[in-house]
C-alpha positions in Angstrom: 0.0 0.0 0.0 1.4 3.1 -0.9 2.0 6.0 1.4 -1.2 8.0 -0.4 -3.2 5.1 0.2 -2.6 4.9 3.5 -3.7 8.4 4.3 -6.8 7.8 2.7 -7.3 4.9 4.7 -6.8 6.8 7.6 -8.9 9.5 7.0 -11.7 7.3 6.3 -11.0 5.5 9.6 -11.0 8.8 10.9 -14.2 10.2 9.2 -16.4 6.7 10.5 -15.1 8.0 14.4 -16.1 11.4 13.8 -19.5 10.3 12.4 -20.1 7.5 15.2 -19.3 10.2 17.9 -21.3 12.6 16.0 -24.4 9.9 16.0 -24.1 9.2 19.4 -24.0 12.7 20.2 -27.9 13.0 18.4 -29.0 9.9 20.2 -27.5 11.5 23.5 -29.6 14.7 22.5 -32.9 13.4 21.3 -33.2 10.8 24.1 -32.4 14.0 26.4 -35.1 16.0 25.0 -37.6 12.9 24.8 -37.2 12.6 28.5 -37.2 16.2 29.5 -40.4 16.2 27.1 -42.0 12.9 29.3 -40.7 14.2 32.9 -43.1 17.3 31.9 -46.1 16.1 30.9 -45.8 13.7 34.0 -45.4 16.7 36.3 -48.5 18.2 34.7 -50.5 15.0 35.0 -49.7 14.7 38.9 -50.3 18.0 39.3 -53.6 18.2 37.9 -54.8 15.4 41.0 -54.3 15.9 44.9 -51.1 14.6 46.0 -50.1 13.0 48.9 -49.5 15.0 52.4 -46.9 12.9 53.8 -44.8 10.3 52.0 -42.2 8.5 53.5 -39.1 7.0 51.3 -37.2 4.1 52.3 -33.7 4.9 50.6 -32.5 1.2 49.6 -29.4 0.4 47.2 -26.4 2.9 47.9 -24.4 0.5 48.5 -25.0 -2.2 45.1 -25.7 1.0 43.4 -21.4 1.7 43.7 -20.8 -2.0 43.8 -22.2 -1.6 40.4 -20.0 1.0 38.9 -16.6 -0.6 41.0 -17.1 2.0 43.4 -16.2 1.9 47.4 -19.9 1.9 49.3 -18.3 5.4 50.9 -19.6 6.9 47.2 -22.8 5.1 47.0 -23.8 6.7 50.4 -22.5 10.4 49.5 -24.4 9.9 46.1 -27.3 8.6 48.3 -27.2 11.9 50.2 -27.4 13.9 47.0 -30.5 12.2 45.8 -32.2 12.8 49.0 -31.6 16.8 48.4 -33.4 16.3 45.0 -36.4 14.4 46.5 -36.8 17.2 49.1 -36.6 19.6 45.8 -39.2 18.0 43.6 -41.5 17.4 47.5 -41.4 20.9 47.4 -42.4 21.7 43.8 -45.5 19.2 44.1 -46.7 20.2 47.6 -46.1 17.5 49.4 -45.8 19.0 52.5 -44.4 15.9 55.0 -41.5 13.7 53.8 -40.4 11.4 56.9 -37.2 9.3 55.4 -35.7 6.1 56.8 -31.7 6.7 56.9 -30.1 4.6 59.3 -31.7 1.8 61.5 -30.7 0.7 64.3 -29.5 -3.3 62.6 -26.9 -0.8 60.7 -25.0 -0.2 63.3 -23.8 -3.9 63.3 -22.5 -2.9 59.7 -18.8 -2.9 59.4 -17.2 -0.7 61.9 -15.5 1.3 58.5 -18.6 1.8 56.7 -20.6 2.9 60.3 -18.2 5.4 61.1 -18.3 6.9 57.8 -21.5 7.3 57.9 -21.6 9.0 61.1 -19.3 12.0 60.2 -21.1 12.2 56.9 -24.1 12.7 59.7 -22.6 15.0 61.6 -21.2 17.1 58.7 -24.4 17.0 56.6 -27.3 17.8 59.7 -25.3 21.0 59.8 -25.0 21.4 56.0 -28.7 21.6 55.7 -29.3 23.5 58.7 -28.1 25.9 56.8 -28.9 25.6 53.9 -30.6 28.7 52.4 -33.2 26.5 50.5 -34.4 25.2 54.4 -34.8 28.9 55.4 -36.3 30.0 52.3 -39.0 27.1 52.4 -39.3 27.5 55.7 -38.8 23.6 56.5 -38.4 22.1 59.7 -35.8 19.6 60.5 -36.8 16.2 63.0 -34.8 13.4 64.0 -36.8 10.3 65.3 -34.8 7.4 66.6 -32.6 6.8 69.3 -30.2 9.4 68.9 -28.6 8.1 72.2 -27.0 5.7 70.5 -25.1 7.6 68.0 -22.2 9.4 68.7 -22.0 12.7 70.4 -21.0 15.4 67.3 -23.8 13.4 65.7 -26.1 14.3 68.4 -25.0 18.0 68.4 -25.3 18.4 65.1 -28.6 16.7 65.1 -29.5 19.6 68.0 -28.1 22.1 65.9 -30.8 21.6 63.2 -33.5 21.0 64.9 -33.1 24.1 66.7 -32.7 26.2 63.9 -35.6 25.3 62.4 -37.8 24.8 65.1 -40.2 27.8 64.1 -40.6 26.4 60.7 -43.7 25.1 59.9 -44.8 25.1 56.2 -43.1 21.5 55.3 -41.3 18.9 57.6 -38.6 16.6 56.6 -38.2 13.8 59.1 -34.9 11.7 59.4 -35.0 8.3 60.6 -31.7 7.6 61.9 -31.1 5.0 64.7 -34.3 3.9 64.2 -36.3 0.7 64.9 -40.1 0.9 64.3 -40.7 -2.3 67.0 -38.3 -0.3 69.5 -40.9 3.0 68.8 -43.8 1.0 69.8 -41.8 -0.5 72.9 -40.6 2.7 74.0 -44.5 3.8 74.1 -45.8 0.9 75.9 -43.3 1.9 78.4 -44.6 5.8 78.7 -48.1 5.1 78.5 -47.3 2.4 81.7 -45.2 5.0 83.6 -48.1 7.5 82.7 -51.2 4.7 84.2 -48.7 4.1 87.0 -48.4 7.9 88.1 -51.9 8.3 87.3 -51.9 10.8 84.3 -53.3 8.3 82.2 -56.5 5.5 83.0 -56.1 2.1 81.6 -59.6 2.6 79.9 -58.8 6.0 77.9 -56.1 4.1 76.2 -57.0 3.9 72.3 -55.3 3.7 68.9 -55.5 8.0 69.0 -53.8 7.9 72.5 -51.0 5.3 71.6 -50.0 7.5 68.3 -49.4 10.0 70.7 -46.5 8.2 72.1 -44.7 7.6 69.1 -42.1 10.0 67.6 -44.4 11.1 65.0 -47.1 11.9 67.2 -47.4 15.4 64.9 -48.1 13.9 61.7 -50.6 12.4 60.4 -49.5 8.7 59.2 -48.0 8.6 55.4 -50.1 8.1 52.6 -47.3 7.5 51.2 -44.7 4.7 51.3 -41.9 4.7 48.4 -39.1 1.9 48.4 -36.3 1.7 45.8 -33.4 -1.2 44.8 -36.5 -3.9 44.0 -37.0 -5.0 47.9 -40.8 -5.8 48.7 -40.5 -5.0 52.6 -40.9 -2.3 55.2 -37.9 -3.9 56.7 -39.0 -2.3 60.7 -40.0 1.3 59.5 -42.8 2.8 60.7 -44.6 -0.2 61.6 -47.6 1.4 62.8 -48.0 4.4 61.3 -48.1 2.4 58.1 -51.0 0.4 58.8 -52.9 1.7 55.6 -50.4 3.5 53.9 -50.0 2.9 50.0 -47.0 1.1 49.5 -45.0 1.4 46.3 -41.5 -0.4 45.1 -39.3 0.1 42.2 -36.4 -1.8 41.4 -34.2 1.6 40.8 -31.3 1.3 43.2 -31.8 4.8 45.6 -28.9 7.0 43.7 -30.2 6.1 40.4 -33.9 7.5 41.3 -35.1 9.8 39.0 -37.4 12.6 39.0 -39.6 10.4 36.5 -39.3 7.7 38.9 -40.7 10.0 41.7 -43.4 11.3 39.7 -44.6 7.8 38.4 -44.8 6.9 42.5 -47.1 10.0 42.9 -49.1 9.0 39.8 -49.5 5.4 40.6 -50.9 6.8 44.6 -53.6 9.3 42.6 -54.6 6.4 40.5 -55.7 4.2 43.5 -58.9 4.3 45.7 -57.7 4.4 49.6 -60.4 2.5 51.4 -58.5 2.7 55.0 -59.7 -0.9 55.7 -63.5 -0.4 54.7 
C-alpha cells in the first residue's frame, strides 16, 4: 500500500469515528429532550390530581448502586445523600408537605465498623449542612430526628440539635430523618410511657385507644403517610414505621436509591392518585 493510500485509509478511519461520535451525540440529544419532554407532561399530570400529604421513602441500594459501577460503598452513600436533596426539591415543587425518610436503622449499626463510622461523620457534617442551607430557610422547613439518637455518637447528636433548633419555628413542610431507628423499638418505648403514665396516674387504663398510643410515638405530629416509596426492587418495610403504616399505600421500584429519578418519583405519585384508599372499609 502506498503512502497516499494509506492516508486515505486513515482519513476514512477517521471520518467513521467522527460520524459515530457525531451519531451518538444525536441519540444523547434526542433521548435527552424525549425525557425532558416525558418528565413534563408527567409533572403536569400529577399536578392536575391531589397529591399525597406525607410520604415517606425508604432509601435502599447505595451500597449495590457503587458496587455496580466498581465503586467503594463510601460513594454510593455520598451519592445517596445527594439524591435525598433532590427528592426534598421536587416534594417541594409538588406540595407535598411531610416527607419522613428512613436513613439509618438501628440493625446498621452492626454494619462494618468502617462503613458505620463513615457514615456517622457524613451525619454530623451533613445535619449542619442543611441547617443551613438557604433552601431550608427560604422554604421554611423544619428539621426532625426520630430514633434513638442516644446511640449515636455525640458530634452526631450535636449536630442533630443544631438543626433541629434552627428550624424549630418552621412550619410550612417537615422533613423527618429516621436515623437509629427501629419501628418495634418505637412501639416499645410507648408501651413503656403510657405504663409510667397509668402508674403515676396521668393516664387510666380505659382511655387508652389507637388516638392515644399515636401520641406516644415519635411522630405523634403527623398524620400517618399516605405515602410509602421503596427503591433497589426489595418488597418489605424492613421495621420502619410499623404502625404508622397500617394503611399506607405502599409502592416499590427496582431503581437502586442513587439512580432515582425525577420520572421515577413522579410515576410513584401517579400510581398513589390512580388508587382508591379504602382505610380498611
Amino acid at each position: 500500500m502506498t503512502p497516499g493510500e494509506k492516508g486515505k485509509k486513515k482519513e476514512k478511519t477517521g471520518d467513521r469515528a467522527k460520524e459515530k461520535h457525531l451519531k451518538e451525540e444525536i441519540s444523547k440529544a434526542i433521548s435527552s429532550t424525549a425525557y425532558k419532554a416525558y418528565e413534563k407532561r408527567l409533572l403536569n399530570e400529577v399536578l392536575q390530581h391531589p397529591v399525597p400529604k406525607h410520604i415517606a421513602v425508604i432509601m435502599d441500594g447505595n451500597r449495590r448502586f457503587a458496587e455496580m459501577f466498581g465503586l467503594h460503598p463510601t460513594k454510593g452513600h455520598e451519592m445517596g445523600k445527594d439524591k435525598l436533596e433532590e427528592v426534598m426539591d421536587w416534594c417541594i415543587e409538588i406540595g407535598v408537605k411531610i416527607l419522613t425518610v428512613y436513613a439509618f436503622s438501628t440493625e446498621n449499626l452492626y454494619r462494618p465498623k468502617e462503613e458505620v463510622d463513615t457514615l456517622m461523620a457524613m451525619f454530623a457534617e451533613n445535619f449542619r449542612k442543611v441547617a443551613d442551607d438557604k433552601r431550608i430557610h427560604k422554604n421554611r422547613i423544619r428539621i426532625r430526628v426520630i430514633g434513638q439518637r442516644e446511640l449515636l455518637p455525640k458530634e452526631v447528636q450535636e449536630a442533630i440539635a443544631y438543626a433541629e433548633e434552627r428550624t424549630r419555628n418552621y412550619d410550612s413542610y417537615f422533613y423527618n430523618i429516621a436515623v437509629a431507628y427501629g419501628g418495634r423499638e418505637e412501639i416499645v418505648q410507648a408501651i413503656r410511657k403510657i405504663a409510667r403514665d397509668v402508674k403515676e396516674g396521668k393516664l387510666d387504663i380505659d382511655d387508652i385507644t389507637q388516638e392515644t398510643f399515636s401520641k406516644y410515638l415519635y411522630t405523634s405530629e403527623f398524620p400517618d403517610p399516605d405515602l410509602v416509596l421503596r427503591t433497589s426492587g426489595e418488597e418489605r418495610i424492613s421495621n420502619f414505621l410499623l404502625w404508622q403504616l397500617a394503611y399506607s399505600e405502599l409502592y416499590f421500584t427496582d431503581v437502586y436509591w442513587p439512580g432515582f429519578r425525577k420520572i421515577d418519583f413522579l410515576r410513584a405519585i401517579r400510581s398513589y392518585q390512580m388508587r382508591q384508599r379504602r382505610f380498611g372499609r
